[in-house]
Each structure stands twice: as structure tokens, then as C-alpha cells.
C-alpha positions in Angstrom: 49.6 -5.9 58.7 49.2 -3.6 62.0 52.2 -1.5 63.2 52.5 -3.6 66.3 53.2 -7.0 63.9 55.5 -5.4 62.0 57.6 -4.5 65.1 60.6 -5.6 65.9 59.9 -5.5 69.4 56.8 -4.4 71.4 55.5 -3.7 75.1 53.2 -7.1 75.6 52.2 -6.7 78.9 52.6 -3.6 81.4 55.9 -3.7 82.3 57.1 -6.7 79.8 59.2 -6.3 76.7 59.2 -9.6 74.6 60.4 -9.9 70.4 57.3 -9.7 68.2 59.8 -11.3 65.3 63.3 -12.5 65.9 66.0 -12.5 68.8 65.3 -12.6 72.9 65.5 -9.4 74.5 67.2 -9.5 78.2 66.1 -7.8 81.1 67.8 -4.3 80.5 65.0 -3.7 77.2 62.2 -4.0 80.0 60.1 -0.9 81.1 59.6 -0.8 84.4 55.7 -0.3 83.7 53.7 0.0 81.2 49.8 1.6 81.0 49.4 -0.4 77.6 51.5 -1.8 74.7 52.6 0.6 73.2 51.9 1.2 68.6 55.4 0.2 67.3 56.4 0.4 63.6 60.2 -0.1 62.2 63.1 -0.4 64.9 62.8 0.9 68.4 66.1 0.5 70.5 65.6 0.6 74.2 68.4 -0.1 77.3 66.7 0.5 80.5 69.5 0.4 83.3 67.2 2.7 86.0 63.0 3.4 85.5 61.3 3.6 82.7 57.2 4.4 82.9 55.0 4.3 80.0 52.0 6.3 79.6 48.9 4.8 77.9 48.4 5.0 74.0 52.0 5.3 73.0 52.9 5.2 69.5 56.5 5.1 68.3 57.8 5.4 64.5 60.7 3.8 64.1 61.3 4.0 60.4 62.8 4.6 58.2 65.4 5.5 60.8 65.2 3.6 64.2 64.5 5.4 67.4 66.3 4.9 70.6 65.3 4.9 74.0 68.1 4.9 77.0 67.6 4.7 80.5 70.8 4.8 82.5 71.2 3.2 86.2 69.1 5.1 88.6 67.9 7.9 86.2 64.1 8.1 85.4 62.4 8.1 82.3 58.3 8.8 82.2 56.7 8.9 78.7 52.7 10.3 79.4 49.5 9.2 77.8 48.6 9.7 74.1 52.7 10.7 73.1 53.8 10.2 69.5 57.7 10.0 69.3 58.9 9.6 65.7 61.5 8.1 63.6 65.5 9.1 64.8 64.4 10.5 67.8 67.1 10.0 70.5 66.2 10.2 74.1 69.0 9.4 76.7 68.1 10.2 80.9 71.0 9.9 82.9 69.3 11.7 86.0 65.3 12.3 84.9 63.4 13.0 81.8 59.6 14.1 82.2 57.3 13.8 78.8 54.4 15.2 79.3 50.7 13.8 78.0 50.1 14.6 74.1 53.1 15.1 73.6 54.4 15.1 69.7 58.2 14.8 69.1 58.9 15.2 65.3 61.7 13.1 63.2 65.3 13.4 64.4 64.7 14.8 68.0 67.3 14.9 70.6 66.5 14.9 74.0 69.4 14.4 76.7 70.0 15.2 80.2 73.5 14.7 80.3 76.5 16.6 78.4 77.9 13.0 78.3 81.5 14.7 78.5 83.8 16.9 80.0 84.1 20.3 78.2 87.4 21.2 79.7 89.8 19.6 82.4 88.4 20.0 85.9 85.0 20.6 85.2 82.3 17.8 85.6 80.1 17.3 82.7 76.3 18.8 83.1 73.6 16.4 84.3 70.2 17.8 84.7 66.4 17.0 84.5 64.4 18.0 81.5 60.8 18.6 81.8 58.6 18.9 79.2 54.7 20.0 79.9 51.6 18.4 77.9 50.4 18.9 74.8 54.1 20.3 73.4 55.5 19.9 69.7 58.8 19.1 68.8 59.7 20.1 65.7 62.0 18.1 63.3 65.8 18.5 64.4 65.2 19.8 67.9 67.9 19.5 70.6 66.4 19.6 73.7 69.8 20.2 76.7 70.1 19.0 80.0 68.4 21.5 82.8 65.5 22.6 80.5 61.8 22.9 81.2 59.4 23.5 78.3 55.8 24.9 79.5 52.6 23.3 78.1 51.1 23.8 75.1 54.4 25.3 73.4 55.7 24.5 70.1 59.6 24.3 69.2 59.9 25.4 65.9 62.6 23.0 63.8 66.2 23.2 64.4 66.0 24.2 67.4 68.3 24.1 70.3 66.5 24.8 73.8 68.1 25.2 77.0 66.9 27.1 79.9 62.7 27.3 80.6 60.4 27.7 77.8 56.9 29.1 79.2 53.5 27.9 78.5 51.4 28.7 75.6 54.6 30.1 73.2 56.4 29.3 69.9 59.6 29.4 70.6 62.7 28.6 68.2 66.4 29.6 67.1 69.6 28.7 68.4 69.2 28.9 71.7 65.9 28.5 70.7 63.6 32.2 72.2 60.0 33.0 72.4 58.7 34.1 69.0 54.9 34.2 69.6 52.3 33.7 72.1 49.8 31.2 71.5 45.9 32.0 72.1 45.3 28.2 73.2 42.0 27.0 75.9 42.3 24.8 78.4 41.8 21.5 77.6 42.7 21.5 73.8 44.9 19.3 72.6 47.3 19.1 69.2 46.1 15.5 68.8 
């Protein structure tokens, strides 16, 4: 049995989410396009309020805990070519999440642009873009926080909590997570 029948749900056409076994998915589980179906195995729960683009070659592991994609209204979401995202990885956007091609997020990720509360009386909560470049691995565990960019080619060791910018080409890890090592990569390699 492929990954993509065992799915509960998968991208059938660009831009078209339909059930591949039970239930009717409304029009909030919908990306707003699609390159090509995406490789689905376990559960995969997505609410897309705002954008949501899907690069080509996408595959998502879902088990043996579900993963969960949320778009908010008018907040961005853009998943690049050749990405792996896999099982308990939680990505909200509430203003814009960039994922770069080649990407590999490990089990248990967290990446969310949006403190989703106030800290203290009178002060907004934090809502800020994340970027992450191609060809970057997430390590098991890793919290990514709102307002951070992450360079290509860099590796987040696990456990990691990263705020702030991350350059290119590093390992990088600890709470906040901080450059450990360079990394002697050549253009056009990928982790893949």
C-alpha cells in the first residue's frame, strides 16, 4: 500500500484537498496551490484561513504522531520543493512562514510566528515572519520563534530553541540555540 493510500487526506490536485478514506474536508483544509500532491502517511491536520503554497515533491510523516499545519486569515504559508516535514511537527503562521527548498524538519518541530499570548498586561503579543533558507535541518524538538531567519544550508541541532538570525553554512544549537560550527558545504549540494 503507497503512503498516499494510506492517508487520511491528500493534495489531489494543485490547489485541491479531497479525503483519500473517510469524512469531507471543507474549504478551510484547502491549499491555496499546490506544485504536486504532496507523499502523505498517518494524520496530517491542516486549517488554511489565509495562503498556503506548496512546493513540488512534498512528503509529510504523520505517524505515529499527527502533524499539523495552520494557516491563519491573511498570514502566508510557502512550503518549497523537495521538503520532508515529519511526524508532530507543528507549524502555525499568523503573519508569514517561508520554508525553504530541501528543507528537512525532524519529529516534534515547532515552528510559530506568533507568541499567541500576552506576556504581561499592556504589551501586545509578538507576531513576526520566520524565514528559513534551503537545504536546512531541523533537528528533533526544535522551536523555531517568531522574528527568526535561519541561513541556508544550516543545521539546528535537537532541542533547540532559535530566535534571532542564524547564518548560512553553521550548526547552531542550545537554548537560544548559537553557532557551534561552520560547515565546509559547495554550492549546489543538498542533504537530500
Amino acid at each position: 500500500m503507497s503512503l498516499v493510500s494510506r492517508a487520511r487526506t491528500v493534495l489531489a490536485q494543485p490547489g485541491e484537498v479531497v479525503p483519500a478514506v473517510r469524512g469531507l474536508l471543507g474549504p478551510a483544509r484547502r491549499a491555496t496551490s499546490c506544485a504536486s500532491p504532496p507523499r502523505i502517511r498517518g494524520k496530517v491536520r491542516i486549517a488554511n484561513s489565509g495562503a498556503l503554497h506548496l512546493g513540488r515533491a512534498l512528503t509529510i510523516d504523520g505517524m505515529p504522531f499527527p502533524t499539523k499545519i495552520e494557516v491563519r486569515a491573511g498570514a502566508e504559508l510557502r512550503i518549497g520543493t523537495g521538503c520532508f516535514l515529519n511526524y508532530g511537527v507543528d507549524i502555525v503562521a499568523g503573519e508569514r512562514i517561508v520554508i525553504g527548498d530541501s528543507v528537512l524538519v525532524g519529529p516534534l518541530v515547532s515552528i510559530v510566528d506568533d507568541d499567541m499570548h500576552q506576556i504581561e498586561p499592556g504589551r501586545g503579543r509578538r507576531v513576526a515572519p520566520i524565514t528559513i533558507g534551503d537545504d536546512v535541518w531541523l533537528g528533533r524538538g526544535v522551536t523555531v520563534l517568531p522574528g527568526t531567519t535561519i541561513g541556508d544550508h544550516s543545521v539546528i541541532a535537537a532541542g533547540s530553541v532559535v530566535r534571532g538570525d542564524v547564518p548560512a553554512k553553521v550548526v547552531a544549537g542550545g537554548t537560544p540555540a548559537k553557532v557551534l560550527r561552520e560547515l565546509d558545504i559547495p554550492d549546489g549540494w543538498r542533504r537530500i
